[in-house]
C-alpha positions in Angstrom: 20.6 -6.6 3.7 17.8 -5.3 1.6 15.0 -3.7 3.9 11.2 -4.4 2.6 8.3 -1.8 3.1 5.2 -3.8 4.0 1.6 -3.1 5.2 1.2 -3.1 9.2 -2.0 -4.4 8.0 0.2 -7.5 6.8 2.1 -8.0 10.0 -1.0 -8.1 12.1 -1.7 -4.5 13.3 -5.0 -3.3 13.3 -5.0 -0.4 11.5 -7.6 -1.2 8.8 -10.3 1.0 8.1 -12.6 -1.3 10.1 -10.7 -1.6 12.7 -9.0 -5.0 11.4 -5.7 -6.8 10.9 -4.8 -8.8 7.7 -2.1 -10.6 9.4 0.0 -12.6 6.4 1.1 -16.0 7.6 3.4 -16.2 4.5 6.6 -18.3 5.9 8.9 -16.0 3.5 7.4 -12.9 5.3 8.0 -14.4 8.9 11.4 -15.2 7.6 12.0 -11.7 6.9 10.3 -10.2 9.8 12.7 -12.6 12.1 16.1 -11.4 10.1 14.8 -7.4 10.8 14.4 -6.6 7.1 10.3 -5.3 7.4 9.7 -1.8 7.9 5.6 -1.9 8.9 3.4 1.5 7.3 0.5 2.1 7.1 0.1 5.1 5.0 -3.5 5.9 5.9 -2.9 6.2 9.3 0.7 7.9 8.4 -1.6 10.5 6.7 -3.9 11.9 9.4 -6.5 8.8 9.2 -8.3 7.3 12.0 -9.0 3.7 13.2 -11.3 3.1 12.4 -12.5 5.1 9.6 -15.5 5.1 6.7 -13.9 3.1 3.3 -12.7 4.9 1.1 -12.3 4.6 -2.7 -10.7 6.1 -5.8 -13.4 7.4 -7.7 -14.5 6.1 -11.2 -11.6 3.6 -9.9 -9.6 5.6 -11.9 -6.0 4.5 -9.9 -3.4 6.2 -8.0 -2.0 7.7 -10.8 -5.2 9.9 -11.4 -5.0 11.0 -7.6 -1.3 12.0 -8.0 -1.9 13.8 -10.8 -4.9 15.5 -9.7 -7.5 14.3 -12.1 -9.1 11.8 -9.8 -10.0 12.2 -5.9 -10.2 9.8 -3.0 -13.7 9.5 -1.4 -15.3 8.0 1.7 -19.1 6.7 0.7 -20.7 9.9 1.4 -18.3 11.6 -0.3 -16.2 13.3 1.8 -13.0 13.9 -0.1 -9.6 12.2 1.9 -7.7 12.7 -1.2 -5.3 14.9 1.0 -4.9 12.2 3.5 -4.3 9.7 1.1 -1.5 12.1 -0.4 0.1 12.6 2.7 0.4 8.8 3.0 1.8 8.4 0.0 4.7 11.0 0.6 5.3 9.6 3.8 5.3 6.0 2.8 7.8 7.2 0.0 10.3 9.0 3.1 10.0 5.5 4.8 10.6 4.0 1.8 13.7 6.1 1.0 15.0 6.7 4.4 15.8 3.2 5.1 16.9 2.5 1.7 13.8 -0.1 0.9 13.7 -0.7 -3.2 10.9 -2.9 -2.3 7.2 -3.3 -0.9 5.0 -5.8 -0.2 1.6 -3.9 0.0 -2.2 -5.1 0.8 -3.6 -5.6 -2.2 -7.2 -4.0 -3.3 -6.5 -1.1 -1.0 -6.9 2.6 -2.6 -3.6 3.3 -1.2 -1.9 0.1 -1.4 -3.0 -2.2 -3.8 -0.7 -3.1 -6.7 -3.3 -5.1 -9.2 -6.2 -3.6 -8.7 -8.2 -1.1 -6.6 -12.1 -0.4 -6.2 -14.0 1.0 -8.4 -15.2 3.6 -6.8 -18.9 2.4 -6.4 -18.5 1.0 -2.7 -20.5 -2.5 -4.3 -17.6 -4.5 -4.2 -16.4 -4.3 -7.9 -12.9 -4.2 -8.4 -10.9 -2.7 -11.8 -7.4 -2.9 -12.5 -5.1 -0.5 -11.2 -2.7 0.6 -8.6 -3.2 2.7 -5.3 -2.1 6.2 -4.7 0.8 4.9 -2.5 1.9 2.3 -4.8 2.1 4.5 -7.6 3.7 7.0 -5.9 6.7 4.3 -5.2 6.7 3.1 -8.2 7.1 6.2 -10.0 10.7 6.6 -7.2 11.6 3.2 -8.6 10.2 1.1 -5.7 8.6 -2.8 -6.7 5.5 -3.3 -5.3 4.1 -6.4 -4.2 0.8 -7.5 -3.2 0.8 -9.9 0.0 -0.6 -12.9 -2.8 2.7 -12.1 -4.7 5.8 -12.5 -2.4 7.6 -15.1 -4.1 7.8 -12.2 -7.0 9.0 -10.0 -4.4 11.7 -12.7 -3.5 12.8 -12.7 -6.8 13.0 -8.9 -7.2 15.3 -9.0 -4.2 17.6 -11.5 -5.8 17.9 -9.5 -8.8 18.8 -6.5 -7.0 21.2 -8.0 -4.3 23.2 -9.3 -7.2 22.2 -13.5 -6.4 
């Protein structure tokens, strides 16, 4: 049975930066949670982050590749720089990833560690550019899929091709 990596976020923890949920009432997710197949993370918490916490963005919205490889930082609106946090995330989310043997993740999308599509962009005014966050490109770079929570039936195919169906 293939395990799936998804965003406590997603299956209704509140572990947002504001404090919040996102709670997913996909029926493909709940059929998945019921079988035992969801491993919840939340990597900003993983990483030393409280709840809640000031948002954070990537700056210049530059993605999570810039952050892995050092030419871009994470940044709470007054600039205090989480990029370490945000790293430590990352690495863990990959160990969760890895440990339990999950070659896929469905992730809350528009999140500077999580999103898949797109990320902030940096401004804290609500513009969004495209993009991944600093944990999805770190999974994806380990050969993880990554899946925003608007794109599960993708992930449902992914897990077809790789069980073989």
């Amino acid at each position: 049975m293939e395990r799936i990596l998804v965003s406590a976020c997603l299956m209704g923890r509140r572990v947002r930066f504001d404090g919040a949920a996102k709670t997913s009432g996909d029926a493909l997710l709940a059929a998945w949670r019921a079988e035992g197949r969801l491993v919840p993370f939340c990597p900003e918490v993983e990483g030393g982050l409280p709840v809640p916490r000031p948002p954070a963005e990537i700056e210049g919205g530059a993605g999570g590749e810039a952050v892995l490889s050092g030419t871009a930082r994470v940044l709470t609106a007054d600039g205090t720089d989480v990029t370490a946090a945000f790293l430590a995330g990352a690495r863990a989310a990959l160990d969760a990833a890895l440990s339990c043997g999950a070659r896929v993740a469905i992730l809350k999308e528009g999140s500077p560690s999580c999103g898949s599509l797109t990320v902030h962009d940096g401004t804290f005014g609500g513009g969004r550019l495209p993009g991944a966050g600093v944990t999805t490109a770190l999974l994806e770079r380990h050969g993880v899929s990554v899946f925003g929570e608007d794109r599960i039936p993708a992930a449902a195919v992914r897990l077809r091709e790789l069980s073989g169906a």
